[in-house]
TORZA-886714 format. One record per residue: residue in three letters; x, y, z of N, C-alpha, C, O, CB in turn. Coordinates in steps of 0.05 Angstrom, whole numbers, plus 32768, in hexadecimal, padded with zeros to 4 digits. Glycine has a CB too. Example, Ala and Ser with C-alpha at 12.3 -4.5 7.8 and 13.67 -1.06 7.14 Angstrom:
<pts>
ALA81087F8E809C80F67FA6809C81087FBE809C811D7FBE80A980E27FA780B5
SER81017FD3808E81117FEB808F81028001809D810C801780A1811A7FF48072
</pts>
This chain:
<pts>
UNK7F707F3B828D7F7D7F2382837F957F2B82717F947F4082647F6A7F128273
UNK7FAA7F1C82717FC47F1D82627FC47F2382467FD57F3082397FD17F058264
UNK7FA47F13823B7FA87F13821C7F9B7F2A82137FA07F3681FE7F9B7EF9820C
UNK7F857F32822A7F817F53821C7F967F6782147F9A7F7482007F747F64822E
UNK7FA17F63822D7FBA7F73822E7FCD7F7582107FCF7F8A82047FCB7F648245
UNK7FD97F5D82077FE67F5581F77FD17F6381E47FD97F7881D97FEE7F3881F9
UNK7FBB7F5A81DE7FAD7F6281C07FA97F8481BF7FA47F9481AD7F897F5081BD
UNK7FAE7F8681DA7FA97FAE81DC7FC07FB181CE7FBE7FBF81BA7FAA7FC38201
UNK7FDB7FA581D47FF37FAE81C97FEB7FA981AF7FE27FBB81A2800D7FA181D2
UNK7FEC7F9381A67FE67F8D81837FD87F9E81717FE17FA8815D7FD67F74817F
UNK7FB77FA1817E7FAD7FB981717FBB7FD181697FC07FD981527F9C7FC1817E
UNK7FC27FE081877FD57FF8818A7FED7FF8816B7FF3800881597FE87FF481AD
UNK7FF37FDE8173800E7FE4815D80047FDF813F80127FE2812B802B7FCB8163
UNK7FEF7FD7813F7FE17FD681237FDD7FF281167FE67FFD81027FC57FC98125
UNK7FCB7FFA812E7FC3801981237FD9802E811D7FD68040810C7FB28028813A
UNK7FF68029812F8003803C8124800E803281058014804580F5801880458139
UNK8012801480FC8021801080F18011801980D7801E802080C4802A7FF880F7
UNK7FF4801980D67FE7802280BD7FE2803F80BA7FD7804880A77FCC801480BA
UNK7FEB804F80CE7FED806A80D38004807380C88004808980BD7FEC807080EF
UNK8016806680C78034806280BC802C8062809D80288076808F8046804080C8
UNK802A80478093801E804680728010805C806B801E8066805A800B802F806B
UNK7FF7806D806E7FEE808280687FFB8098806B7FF380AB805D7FDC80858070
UNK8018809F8080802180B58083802980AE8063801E80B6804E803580BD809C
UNK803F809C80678050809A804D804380998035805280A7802780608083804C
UNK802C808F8025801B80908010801B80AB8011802380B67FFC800180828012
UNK801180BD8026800680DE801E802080E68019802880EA80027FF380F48039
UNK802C80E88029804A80F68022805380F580088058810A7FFC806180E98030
UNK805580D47FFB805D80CE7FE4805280D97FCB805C80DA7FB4805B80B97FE5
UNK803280E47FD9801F80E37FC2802381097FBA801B81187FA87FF980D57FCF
UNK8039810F7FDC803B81347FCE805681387FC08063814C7FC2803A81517FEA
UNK805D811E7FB0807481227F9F806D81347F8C805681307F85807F810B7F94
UNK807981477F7F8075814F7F60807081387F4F808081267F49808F815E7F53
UNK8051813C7F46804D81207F2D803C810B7F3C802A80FC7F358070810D7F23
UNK804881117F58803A80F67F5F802380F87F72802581087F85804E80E17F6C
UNK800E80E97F6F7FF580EC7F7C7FE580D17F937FDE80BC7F877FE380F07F62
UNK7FE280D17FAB7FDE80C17FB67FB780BE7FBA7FA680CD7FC27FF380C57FCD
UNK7FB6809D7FAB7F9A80927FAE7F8880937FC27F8F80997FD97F9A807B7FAB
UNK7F73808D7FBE7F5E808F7FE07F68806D7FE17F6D805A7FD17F2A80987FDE
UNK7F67807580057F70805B800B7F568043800C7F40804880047F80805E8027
UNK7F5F802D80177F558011800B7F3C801880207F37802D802D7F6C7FEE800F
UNK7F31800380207F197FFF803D7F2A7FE580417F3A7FD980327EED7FF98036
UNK7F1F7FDE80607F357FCC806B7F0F7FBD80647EF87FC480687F4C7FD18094
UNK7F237FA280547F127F88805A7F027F8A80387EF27F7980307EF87F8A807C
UNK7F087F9D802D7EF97FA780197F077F8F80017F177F7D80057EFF7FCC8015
UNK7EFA7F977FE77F0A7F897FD37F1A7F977FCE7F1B7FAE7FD67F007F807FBD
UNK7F2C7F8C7FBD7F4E7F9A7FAE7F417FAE7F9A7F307FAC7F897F687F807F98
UNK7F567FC57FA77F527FE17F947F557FDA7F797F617FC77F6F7F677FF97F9A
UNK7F477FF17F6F7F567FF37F537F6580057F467F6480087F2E7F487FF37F43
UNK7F7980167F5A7F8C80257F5B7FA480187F747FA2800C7F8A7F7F80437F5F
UNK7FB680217F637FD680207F707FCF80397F8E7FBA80467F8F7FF780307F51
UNK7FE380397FA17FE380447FBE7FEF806C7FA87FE480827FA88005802B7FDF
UNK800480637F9B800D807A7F93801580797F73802280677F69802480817FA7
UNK800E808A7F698009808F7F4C802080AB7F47801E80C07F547FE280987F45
UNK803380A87F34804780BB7F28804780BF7F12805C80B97F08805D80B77F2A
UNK803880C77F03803180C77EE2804680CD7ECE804C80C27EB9801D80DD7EDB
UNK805380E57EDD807380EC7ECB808780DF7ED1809B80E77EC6808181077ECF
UNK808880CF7EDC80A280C17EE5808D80A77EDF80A080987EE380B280C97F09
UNK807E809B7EDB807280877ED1807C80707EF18088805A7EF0808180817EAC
UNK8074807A7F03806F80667F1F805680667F24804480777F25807C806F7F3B
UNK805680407F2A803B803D7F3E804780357F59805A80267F55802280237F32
UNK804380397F73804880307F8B8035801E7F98801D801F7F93804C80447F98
UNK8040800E7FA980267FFE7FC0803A80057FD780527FFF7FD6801C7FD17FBC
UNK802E80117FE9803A8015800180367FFE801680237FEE80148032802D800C
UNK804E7FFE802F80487FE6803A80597FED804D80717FEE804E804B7FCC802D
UNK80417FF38063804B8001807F805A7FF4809980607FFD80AF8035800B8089
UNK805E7FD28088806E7FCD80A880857FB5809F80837FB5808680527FBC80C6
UNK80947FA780A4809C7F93809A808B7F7D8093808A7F73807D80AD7F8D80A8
UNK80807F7880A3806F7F5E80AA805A7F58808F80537F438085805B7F6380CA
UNK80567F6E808B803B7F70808480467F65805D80367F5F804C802A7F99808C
UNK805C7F65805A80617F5A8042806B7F3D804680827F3D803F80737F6C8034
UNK80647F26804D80687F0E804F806B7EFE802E806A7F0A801880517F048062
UNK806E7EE58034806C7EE0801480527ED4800B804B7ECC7FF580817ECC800A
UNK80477ED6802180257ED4800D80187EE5800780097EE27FF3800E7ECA8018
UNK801A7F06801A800C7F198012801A7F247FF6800E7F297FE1800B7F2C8029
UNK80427F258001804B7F307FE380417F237FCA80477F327FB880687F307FDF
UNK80357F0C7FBF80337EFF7FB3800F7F157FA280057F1B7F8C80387EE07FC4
UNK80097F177FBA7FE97F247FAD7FFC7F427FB17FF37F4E7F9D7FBF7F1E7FC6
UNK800B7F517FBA800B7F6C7FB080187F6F7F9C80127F817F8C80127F7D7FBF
UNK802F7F5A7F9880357F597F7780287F517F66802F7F567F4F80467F4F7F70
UNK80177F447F6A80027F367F577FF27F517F4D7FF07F567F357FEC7F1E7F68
UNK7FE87F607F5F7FD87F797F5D7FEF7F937F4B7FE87FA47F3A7FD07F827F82
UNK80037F907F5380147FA47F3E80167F9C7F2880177FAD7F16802E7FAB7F43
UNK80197F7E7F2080197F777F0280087F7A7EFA800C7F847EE4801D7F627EF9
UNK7FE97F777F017FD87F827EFE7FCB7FA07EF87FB87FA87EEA7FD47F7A7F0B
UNK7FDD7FAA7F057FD67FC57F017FDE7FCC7EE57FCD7FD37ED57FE27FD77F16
UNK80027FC87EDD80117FC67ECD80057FC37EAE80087FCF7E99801F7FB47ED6
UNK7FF17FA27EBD7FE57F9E7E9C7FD27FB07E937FCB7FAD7E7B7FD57F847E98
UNK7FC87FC27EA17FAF7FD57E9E7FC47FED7E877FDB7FF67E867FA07FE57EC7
UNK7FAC7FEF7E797FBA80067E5E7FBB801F7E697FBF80327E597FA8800B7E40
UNK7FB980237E7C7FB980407E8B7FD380457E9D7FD7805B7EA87F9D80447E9F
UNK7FEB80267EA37FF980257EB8800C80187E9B8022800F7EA37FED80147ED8
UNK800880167E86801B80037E748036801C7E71803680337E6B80097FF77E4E
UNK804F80057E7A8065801D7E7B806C80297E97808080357E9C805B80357E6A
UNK805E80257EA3806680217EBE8076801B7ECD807D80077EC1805F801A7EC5
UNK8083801C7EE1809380167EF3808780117F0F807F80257F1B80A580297EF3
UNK80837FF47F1D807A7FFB7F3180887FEE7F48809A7FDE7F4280607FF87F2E
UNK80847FF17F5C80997FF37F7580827FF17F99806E7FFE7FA080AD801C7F70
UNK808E7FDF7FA380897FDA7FBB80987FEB7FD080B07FE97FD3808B7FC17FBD
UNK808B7FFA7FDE809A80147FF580978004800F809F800D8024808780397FFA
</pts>
């Protein structure tokens, strides 16, 4: 059937696109300073760490592996989640940033 088809594509392009976000988190996370988090569980509740943590340079990151995937309802909870982070006395002074 047509729509398998179509959802084989969809899946497919899912998996690379979150394959994508983890390259970039690890990569990011082998900056000097900077250290990349264990990632989320899909379906799980909201972490309680930022995607990428820079302590000397005082960055928190949320990575975000595709266009799509930042709409204005989701951006709304991943900025919600960085101010959040922000208010935490361990992130106060911070800088944080959507990749």
């Amino acid at each position: 059937m047509k729509w398998r088809r179509i959802e084989g594509y969809r899946q497919a392009e899912k998996d690379v696109s979150q394959a994508r976000g983890h390259l970039m988190q690890n990569l990011l996370g082998l900056l000097p300073g900077c250290v990349s988090t264990p990632a989320k569980k899909a379906g799980g509740s909201a972490t309680t760490l930022p995607d990428v943590v820079c302590c000397k340079r005082q960055i928190i990151a949320e990575i975000k592996s595709a266009d799509n995937t930042l709409n204005s309802a989701s951006g709304k909870g991943t900025y919600g989640q960085l101010v959040e982070f922000l208010n935490m006395p361990k992130y106060r002074g911070y800088t944080a940033v959507v990749v």
